[in-house]
N, C-alpha and C positions, 0 to 999 in steps of 0.2 A: 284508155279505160276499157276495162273488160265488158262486153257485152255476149249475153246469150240469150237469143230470142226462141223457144220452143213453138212449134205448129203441128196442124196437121190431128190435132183433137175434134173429136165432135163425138155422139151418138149416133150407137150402133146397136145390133138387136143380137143376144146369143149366137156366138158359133161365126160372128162376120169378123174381117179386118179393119188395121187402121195400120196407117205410118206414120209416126211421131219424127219431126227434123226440129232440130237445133242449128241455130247458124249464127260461130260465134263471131264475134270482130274484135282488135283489139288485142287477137288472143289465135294462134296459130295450133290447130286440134292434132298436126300430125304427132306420133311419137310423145304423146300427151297422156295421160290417165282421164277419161270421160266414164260419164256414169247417167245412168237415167235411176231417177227414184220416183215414189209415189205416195202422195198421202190421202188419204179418209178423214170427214172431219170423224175426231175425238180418238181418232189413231197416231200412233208416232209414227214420222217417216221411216218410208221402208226402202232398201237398196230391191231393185228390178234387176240392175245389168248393166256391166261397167266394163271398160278393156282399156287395160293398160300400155304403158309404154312401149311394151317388148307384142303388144299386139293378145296378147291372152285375155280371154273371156271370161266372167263369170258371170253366173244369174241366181238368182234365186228359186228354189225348190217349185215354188209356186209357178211359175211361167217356164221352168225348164220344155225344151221340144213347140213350145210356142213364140216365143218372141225370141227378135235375133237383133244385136247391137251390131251397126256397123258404122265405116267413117266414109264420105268422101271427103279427102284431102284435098282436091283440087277445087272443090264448094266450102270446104272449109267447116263442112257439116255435120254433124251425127244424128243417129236414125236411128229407129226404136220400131221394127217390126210387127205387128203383133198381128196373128191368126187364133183360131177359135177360142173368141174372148169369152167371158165369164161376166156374169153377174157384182161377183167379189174382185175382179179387175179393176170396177169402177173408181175412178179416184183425179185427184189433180196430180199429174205428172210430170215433173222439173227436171231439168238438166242439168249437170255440176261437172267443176272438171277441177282437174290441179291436185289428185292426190299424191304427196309427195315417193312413195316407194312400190317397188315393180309387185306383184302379184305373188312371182314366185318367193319374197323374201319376206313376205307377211303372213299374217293371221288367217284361215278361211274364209272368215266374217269380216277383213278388214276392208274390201269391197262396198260393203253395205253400212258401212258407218258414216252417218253424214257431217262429222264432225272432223272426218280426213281432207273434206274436198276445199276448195278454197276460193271456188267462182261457183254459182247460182243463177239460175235463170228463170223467169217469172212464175211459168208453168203451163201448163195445160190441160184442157178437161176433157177427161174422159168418161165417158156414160153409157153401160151394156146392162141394155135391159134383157130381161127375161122373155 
């Protein structure tokens, strides 16, 4: 059985950090498509930042130059870096992985669709205040 347990949330104040980790079991992250998204209550989920198979990254607009997706394979882990947060940052932040095609043979937006991925993980909250 898949599991992916997200950490590493809490509150924080404009302009600070946080590290977001997942760590999946069940489910081997190397050479895999992982994604971190986030939602707002009465917003739809939104793709953050995902890397695929072949290892390529995307983010969205909104967090470009601030946060940075990586893996430890040998933790088995992914990580969601994030530096000078935002107010509009604020959100619960989920983990997802299993989307079935490489980066380069898909959509721009097919990154940020969470109806590609195929494992889900609980979440975590995230809070920047002003």
């Amino acid at each position: 059985q898949v599991q992916l347990v997200e950490s590493g949330g809490g509150s924080v104040q404009a302009g600070g950090s946080l590290r977001l980790s997942c760590v999946a079991s069940g489910y081997t992250i190397s050479n895999k498509c992982m994604a971190w998204f986030r939602q707002s209550p009465g917003k739809e989920r939104e793709g953050v930042a995902a890397s695929d198979s072949d290892g390529i990254t995307k983010y969205a607009d909104s967090v470009k130059g601030r946060f940075t997706i990586s893996k430890d394979n040998g933790k088995n882990t992914l990580y969601l870096q994030m530096i000078g947060l935002k107010p509009e940052d604020t959100a619960m932040y989920y983990c997802a992985a299993g989307c079935p095609y490489r980066f380069a043979f898909a959509g721009a937006e097919y990154f940020a669709s969470p109806g590609v991925y195929e494992h889900w993980g609980q979440g975590t909250q995230v809070t920047v205040s002003s």
